[in-house]
C-alpha distance (Angstrom), angle and dihedral (degrees) to the residues before:
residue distance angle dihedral
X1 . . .
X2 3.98 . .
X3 2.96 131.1 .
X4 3.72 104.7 -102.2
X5 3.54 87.8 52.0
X6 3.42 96.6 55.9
X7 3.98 98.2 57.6
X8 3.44 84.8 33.4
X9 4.22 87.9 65.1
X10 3.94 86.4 43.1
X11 3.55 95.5 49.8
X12 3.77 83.5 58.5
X13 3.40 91.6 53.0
X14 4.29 95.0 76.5
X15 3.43 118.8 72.6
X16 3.24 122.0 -89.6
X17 4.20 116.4 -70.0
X18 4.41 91.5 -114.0
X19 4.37 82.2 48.7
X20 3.62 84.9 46.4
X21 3.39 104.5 52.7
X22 3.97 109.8 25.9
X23 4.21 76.2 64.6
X24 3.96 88.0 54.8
X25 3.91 95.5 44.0
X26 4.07 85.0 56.0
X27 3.44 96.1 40.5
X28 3.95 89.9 52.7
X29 3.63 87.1 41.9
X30 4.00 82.3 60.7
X31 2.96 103.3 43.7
X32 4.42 100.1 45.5
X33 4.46 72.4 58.2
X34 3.47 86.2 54.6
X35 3.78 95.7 54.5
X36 3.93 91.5 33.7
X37 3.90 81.8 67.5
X38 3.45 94.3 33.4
X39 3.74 98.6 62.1
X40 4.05 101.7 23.4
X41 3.82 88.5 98.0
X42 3.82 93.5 54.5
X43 4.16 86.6 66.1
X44 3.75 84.8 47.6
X45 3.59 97.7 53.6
X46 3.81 94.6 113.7
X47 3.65 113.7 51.9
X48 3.63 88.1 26.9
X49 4.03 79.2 68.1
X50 3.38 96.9 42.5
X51 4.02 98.2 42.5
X52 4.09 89.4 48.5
X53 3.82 92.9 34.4
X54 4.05 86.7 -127.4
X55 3.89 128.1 167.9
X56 3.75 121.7 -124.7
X57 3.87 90.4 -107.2
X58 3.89 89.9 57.1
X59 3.64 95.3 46.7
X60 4.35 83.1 52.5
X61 3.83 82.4 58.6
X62 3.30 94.8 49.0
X63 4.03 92.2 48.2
X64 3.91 90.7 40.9
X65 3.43 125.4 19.9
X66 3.53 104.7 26.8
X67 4.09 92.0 55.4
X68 4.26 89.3 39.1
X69 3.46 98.2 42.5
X70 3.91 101.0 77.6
X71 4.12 88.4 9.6
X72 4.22 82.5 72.8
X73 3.41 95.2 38.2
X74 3.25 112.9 50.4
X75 3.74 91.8 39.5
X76 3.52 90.2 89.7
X77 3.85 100.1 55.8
X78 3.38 88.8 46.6
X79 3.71 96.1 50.6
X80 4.01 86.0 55.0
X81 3.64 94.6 50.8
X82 4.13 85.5 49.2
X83 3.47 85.3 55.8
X84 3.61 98.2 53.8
X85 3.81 112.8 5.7
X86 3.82 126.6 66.0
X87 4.00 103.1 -80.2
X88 3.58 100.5 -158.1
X89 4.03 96.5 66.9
X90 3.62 80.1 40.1
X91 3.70 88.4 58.2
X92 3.65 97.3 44.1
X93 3.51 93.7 49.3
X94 3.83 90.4 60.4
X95 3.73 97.1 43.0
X96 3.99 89.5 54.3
X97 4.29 84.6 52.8
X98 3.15 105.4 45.6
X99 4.11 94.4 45.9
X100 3.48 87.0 44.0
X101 3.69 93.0 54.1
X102 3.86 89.2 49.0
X103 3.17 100.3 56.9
X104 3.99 88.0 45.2
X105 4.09 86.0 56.6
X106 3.82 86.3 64.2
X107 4.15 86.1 66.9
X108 3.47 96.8 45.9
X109 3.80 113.3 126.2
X110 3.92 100.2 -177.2
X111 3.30 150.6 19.5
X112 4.11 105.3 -81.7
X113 3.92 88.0 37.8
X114 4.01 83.4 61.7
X115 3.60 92.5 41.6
X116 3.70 98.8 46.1
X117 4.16 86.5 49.7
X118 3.86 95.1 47.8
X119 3.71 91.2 52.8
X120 3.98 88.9 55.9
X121 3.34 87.9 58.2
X122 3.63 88.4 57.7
X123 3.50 101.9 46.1
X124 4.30 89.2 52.1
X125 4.02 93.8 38.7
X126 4.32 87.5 57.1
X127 3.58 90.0 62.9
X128 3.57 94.9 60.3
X129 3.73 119.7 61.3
X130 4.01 99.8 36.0
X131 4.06 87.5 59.0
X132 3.84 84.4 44.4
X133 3.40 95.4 55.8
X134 3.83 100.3 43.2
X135 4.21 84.8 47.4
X136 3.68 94.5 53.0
X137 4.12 94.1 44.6
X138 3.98 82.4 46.8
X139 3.37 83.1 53.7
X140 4.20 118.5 41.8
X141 4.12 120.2 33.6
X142 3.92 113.3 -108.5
X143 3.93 100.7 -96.0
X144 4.13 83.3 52.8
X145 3.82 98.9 44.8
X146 4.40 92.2 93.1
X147 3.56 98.4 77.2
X148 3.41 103.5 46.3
X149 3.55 91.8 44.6
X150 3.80 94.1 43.1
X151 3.90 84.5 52.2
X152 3.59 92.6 49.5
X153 3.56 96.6 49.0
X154 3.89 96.1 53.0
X155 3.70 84.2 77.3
X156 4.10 80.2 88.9
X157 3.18 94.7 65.2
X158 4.08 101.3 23.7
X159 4.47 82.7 51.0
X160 3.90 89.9 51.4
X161 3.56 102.0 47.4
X162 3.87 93.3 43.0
X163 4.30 86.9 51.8
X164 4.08 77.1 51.9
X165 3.51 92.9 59.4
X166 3.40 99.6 44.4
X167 3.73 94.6 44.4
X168 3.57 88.0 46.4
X169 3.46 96.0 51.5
X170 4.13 98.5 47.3
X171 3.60 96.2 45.3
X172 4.04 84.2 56.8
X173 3.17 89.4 49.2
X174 3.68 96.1 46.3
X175 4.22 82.8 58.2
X176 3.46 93.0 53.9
X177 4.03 86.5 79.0
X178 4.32 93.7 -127.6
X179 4.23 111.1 134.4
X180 4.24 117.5 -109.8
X181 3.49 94.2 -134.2
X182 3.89 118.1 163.3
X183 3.57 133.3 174.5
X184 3.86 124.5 -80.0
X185 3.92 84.6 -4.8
X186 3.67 97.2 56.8
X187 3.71 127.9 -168.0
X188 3.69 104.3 3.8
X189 4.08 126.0 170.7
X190 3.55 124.3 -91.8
X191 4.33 88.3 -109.8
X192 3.54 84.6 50.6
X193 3.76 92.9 52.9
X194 3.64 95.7 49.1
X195 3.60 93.8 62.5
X196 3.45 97.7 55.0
X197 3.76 90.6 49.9
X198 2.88 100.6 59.0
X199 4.05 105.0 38.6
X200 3.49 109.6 43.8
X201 4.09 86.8 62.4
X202 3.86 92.1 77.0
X203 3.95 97.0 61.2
X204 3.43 83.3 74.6
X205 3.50 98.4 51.3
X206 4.03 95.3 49.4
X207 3.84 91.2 65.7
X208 4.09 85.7 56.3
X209 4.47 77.8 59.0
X210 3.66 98.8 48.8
X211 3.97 93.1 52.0
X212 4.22 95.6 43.4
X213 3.53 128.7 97.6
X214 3.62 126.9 -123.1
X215 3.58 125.5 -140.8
X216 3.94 115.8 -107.5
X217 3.52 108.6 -101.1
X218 3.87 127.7 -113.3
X219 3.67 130.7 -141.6
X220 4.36 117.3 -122.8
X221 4.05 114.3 175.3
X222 3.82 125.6 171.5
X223 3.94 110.3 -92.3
X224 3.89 84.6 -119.3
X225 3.95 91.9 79.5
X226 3.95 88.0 -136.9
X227 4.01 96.4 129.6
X228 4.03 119.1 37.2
X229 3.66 124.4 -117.3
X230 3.93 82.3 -116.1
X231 3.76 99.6 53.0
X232 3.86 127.2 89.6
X233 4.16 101.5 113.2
X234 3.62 108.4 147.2
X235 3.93 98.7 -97.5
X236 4.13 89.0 55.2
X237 3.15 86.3 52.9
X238 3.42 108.2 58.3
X239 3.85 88.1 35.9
X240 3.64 84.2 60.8
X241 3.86 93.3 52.1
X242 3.83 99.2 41.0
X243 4.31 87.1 56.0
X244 3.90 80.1 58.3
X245 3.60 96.3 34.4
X246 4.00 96.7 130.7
X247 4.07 88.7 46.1
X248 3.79 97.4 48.4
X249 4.25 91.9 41.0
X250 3.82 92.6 45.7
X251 4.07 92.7 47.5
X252 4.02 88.2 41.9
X253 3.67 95.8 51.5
X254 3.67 91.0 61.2
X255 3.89 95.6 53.8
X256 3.83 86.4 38.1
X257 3.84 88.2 60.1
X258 3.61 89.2 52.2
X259 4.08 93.1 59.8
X260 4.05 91.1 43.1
X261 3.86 90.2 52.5
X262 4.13 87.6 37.4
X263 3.63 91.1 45.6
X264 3.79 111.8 45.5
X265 4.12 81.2 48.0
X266 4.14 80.5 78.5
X267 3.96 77.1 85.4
X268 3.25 92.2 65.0
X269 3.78 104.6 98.0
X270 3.62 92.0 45.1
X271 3.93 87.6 49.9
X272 3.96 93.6 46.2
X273 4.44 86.6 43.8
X274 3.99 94.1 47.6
X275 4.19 93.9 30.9
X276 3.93 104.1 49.4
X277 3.76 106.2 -1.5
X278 4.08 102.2 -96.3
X279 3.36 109.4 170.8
X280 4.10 98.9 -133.7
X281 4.11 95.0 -116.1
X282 3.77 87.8 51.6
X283 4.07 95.8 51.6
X284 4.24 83.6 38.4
X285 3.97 88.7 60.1
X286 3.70 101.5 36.3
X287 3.97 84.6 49.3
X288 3.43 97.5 50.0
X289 3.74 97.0 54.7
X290 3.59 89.3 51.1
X291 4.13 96.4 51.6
X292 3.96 83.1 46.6
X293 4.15 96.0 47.0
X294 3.48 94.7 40.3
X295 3.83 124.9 27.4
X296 3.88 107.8 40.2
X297 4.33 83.0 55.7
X298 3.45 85.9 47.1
X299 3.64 102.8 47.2
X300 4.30 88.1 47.9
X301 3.85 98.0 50.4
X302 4.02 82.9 44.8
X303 3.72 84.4 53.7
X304 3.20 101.1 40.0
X305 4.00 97.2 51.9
X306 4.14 86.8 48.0
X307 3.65 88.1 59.2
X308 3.79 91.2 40.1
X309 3.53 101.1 50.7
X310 4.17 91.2 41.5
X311 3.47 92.6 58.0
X312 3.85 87.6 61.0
X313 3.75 92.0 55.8
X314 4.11 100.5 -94.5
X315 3.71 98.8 119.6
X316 3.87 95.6 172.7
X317 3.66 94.5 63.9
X318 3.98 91.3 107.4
X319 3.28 84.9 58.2
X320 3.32 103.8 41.8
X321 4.60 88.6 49.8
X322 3.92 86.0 48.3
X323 4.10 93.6 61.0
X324 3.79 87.2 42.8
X325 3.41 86.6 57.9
X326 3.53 87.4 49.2
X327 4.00 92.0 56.5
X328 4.05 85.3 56.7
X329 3.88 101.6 40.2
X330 3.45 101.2 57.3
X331 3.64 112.3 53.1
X332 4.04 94.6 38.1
X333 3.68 82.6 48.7
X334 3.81 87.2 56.8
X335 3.86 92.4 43.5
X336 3.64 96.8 45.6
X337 3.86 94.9 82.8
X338 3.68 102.9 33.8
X339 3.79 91.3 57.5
X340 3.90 114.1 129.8
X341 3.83 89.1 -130.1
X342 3.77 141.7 26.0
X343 4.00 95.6 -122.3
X344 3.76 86.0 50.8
X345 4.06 85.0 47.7
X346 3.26 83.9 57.3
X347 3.64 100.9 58.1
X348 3.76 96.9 53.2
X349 3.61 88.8 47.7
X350 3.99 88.9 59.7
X351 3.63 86.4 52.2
X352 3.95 93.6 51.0
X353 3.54 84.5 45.3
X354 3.91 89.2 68.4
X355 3.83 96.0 42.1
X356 4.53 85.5 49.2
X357 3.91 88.2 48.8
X358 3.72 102.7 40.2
X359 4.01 88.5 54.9
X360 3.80 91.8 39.1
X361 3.60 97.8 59.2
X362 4.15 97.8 46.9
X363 3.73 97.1 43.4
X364 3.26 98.3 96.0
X365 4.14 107.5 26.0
X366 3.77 77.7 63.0
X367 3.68 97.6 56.3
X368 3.80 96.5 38.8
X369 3.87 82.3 66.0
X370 4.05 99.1 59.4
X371 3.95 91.3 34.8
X372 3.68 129.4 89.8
X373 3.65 121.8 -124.4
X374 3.96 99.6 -126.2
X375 3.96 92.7 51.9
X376 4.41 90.9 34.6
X377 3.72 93.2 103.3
X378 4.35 88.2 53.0
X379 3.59 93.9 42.4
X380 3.95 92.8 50.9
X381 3.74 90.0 49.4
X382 3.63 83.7 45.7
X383 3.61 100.8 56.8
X384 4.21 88.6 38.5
X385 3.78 87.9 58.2
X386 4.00 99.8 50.4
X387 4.17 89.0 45.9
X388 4.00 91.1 43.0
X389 4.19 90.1 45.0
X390 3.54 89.0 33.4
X391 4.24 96.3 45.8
X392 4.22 99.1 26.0
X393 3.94 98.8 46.7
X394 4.03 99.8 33.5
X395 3.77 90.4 36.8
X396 3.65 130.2 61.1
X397 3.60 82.0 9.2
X398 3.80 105.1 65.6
X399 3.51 85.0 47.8
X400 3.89 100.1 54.6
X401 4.35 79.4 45.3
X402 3.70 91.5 52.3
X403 3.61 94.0 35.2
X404 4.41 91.9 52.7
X405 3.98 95.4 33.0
X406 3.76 111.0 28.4
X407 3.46 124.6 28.1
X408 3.86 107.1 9.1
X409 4.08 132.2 -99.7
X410 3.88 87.8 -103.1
X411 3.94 79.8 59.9
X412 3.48 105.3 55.0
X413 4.09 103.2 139.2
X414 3.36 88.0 68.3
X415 3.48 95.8 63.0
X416 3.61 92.9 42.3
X417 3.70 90.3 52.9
X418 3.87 98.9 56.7
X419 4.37 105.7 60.4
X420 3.76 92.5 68.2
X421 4.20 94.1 50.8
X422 3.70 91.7 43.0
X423 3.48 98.0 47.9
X424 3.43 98.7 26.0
X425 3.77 105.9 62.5
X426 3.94 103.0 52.0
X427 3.99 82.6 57.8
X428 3.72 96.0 51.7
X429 3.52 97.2 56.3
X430 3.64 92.9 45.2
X431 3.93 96.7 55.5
X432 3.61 98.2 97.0
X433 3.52 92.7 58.1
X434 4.10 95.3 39.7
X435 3.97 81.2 60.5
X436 4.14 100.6 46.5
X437 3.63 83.9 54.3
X438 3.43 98.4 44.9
X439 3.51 93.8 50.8
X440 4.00 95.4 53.6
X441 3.57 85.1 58.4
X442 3.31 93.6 53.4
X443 3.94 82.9 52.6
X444 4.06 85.7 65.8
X445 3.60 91.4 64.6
X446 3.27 102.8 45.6
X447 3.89 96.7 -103.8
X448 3.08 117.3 100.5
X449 3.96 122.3 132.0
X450 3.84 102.8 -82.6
X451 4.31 77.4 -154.5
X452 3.20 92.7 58.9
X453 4.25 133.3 94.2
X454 3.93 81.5 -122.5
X455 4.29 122.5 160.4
X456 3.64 98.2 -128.5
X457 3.73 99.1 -175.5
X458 3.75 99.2 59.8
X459 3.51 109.1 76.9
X460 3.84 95.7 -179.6
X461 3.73 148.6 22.6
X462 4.03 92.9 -131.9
């Protein structure tokens, strides 16, 4: 058999391109719901303070660690089950929590009563994006995988701006004077309206999950024969990591940066309200325009050029986009708060925007390339739980710290401004190795860059 016809026959093998991606569009659709209830409270922070009589390092834990806690965790059981379980009742079990617990977050009178809801969110939002990714590389060959991952991952910025709107939107209304008052609940606050807005929504959407079919899956292993086409239990797994463990923490730190920088920017209403005078609505709508205009074209061309550039043999390219996103995150992310104006604020944060996107929409076409298919599920979940530790606890939080115990909560930018230079710099220099590294795994699969000054015979960095 040639070999046209042979990846002709494989080609055959994925579902058909309408199957394909009708399950992406829902699966983005899930996922921008995600973010919408992922991000809501950042637009909130304010009268959330003031209603609950919170600090600023209490509403960091409820932006960080209250989300990442169980978000980290329990990505990794739910990785496992995506690896052998059926992943869309997985997914529609997590869509119906975490909506659920949104809505619930609306009712919460205190402190733990917010905490306790923000970490169901968590534990139902960590089901959803390691079963996506093992659907979608179930579902398109390698050189194809960009786009649909690109597409998927503009829910980031697609689920931010729509929470914009919407927060923008009810704290107008709020202004306008007119009551909240809804039935069996009564009059409830405009904060406390948002978040049932924009949570109870994705029940619906989780019995669309329990009813779709999955694609079958397919079996990848590393051309070295060193792991089965049967293994993947939890222990090979993380065997199988820890004889890589300098490859897999040097390409997570990157992608981890890009959730710290992300992150701590859920600050940035407060900063933009307490800095130049923005009224939260007004920053909510000016953001959202910009997340709309600016990632989601981002994030395609991104994907488009990784799937562009692979099909010509130069597999690191995702790679290679997500540290030049790096180069562009992390000194607009700097700027953004030491700006002498809002509008100008703005401008940088339209240029982060591009450096956030262009490493959001690689992250995990890159990874899908150096990861067998009987552990893919674990090693997503994986890589979700160092960027959501990584971005949710060092975040938002080291702001609120620095923001309490350092420079003063009349003197927020300053706080904002530090996360990306801390962080960022040690990653920087370390790029050039992330990529040799990344590339000699690559070598194990038989993809490496045949361009490229690459050590073929050393299949890993144990």
């Amino acid at each position: 058999m040639t070999d046209t016809a042979t990846t002709q026959r494989a080609a055959k093998a994925y579902p058909a391109p309408i199957v394909a991606w009708s399950m992406v569009i829902l699966l983005t659709l899930a996922y921008i719901l995600s973010f919408v209830d992922r991000f809501i409270l950042s637009l909130l922070v304010e009268p959330i303070k003031a209603d609950l009589d919170l600090t600023d390092t209490q509403i960091g834990l409820l932006l960080g660690p209250a989300f990442a806690l169980f978000y980290a965790t329990m990505g990794l059981p739910f990785g496992w089950l995506a690896d052998k379980k059926r992943r869309t009742w997985i997914v529609a079990f997590g869509i119906a929590l975490w909506s659920l617990a949104t809505a619930f977050s609306g009712l919460a009178k205190n402190f733990w009563q917010m905490f306790t809801a923000r970490m169901s969110v968590g534990v139902g939002e960590a089901t959803l994006s390691p079963c996506a990714m093992s659907m979608i590389a179930d579902s398109f060959p390698p050189d194809s995988r960009g786009k649909p991952i690109a597409v998927y991952s503009t829910a980031m910025s697609l689920g931010a701006a729509t929470a914009s709107f919407v927060g923008a939107a009810i704290l107008t209304w709020a202004k306008s004077g007119e009551q909240i008052e809804l039935p069996v609940l009564g009059i409830v606050a405009p904060w406390q309206f948002a978040f049932l807005v924009v949570g109870l929504p994705g029940v619906l959407l989780s019995a669309i999950f329990f009813v779709m079919r999955e694609p079958p899956r397919r079996q990848v292993i590393p051309i070295s024969g060193e792991i089965s086409d049967q293994s993947g239990t939890f222990i090979e797994t993380v065997r199988y990591v820890g004889q890589r463990w300098a490859t897999f923490l040097g390409f997570f730190s990157i992608f981890s940066l890009m959730t710290i920088v992300a992150y701590s920017q859920g600050w940035m209403a407060a900063t933009f309200s307490r800095t130049w005078g923005w009224a939260p609505e007004d920053y909510a709508l000016v953001n959202a325009f910009i997340l709309i205009g600016v990632a989601p074209i981002t994030i395609n061309i991104a994907g488009w050029i990784s799937d562009k550039q692979t099909a010509k043999g130069k597999m690191d390219t995702p790679l290679v986009l997500a540290m030049i996103g790096v180069l562009i995150m992390v000194p607009s992310g700097v700027a953004i708060s030491l700006m002498p104006s809002g509008e100008i604020a703005f401008v940088m944060s339209a240029i982060n925007t591009v450096g956030i996107a262009m490493i959001s929409a690689v992250g995990v076409t890159a990874l899908l390339n150096i990861t067998p298919s009987t552990m893919r599920g674990q090693i997503v979940a994986l890589y979700y739980m160092c960027m959501s530790i990584a971005g949710l606890m060092l975040g938002p939080t080291s702001v609120g710290l620095l923001s309490d115990y350092v420079f003063g909560a009349d003197q927020l930018r300053y706080a904002l401004a530090l996360p990306p230079l801390i962080f960022g710099i040690p990653v920087i220099l370390l790029m050039p190795t992330i990529r040799r590294l990344y590339n000699r795994e690559l070598a194990a699969f038989g993809l490496a860059d045949q361009t490229a000054d690459t050590p073929h015979s050393e299949p890993s960095n144990a």
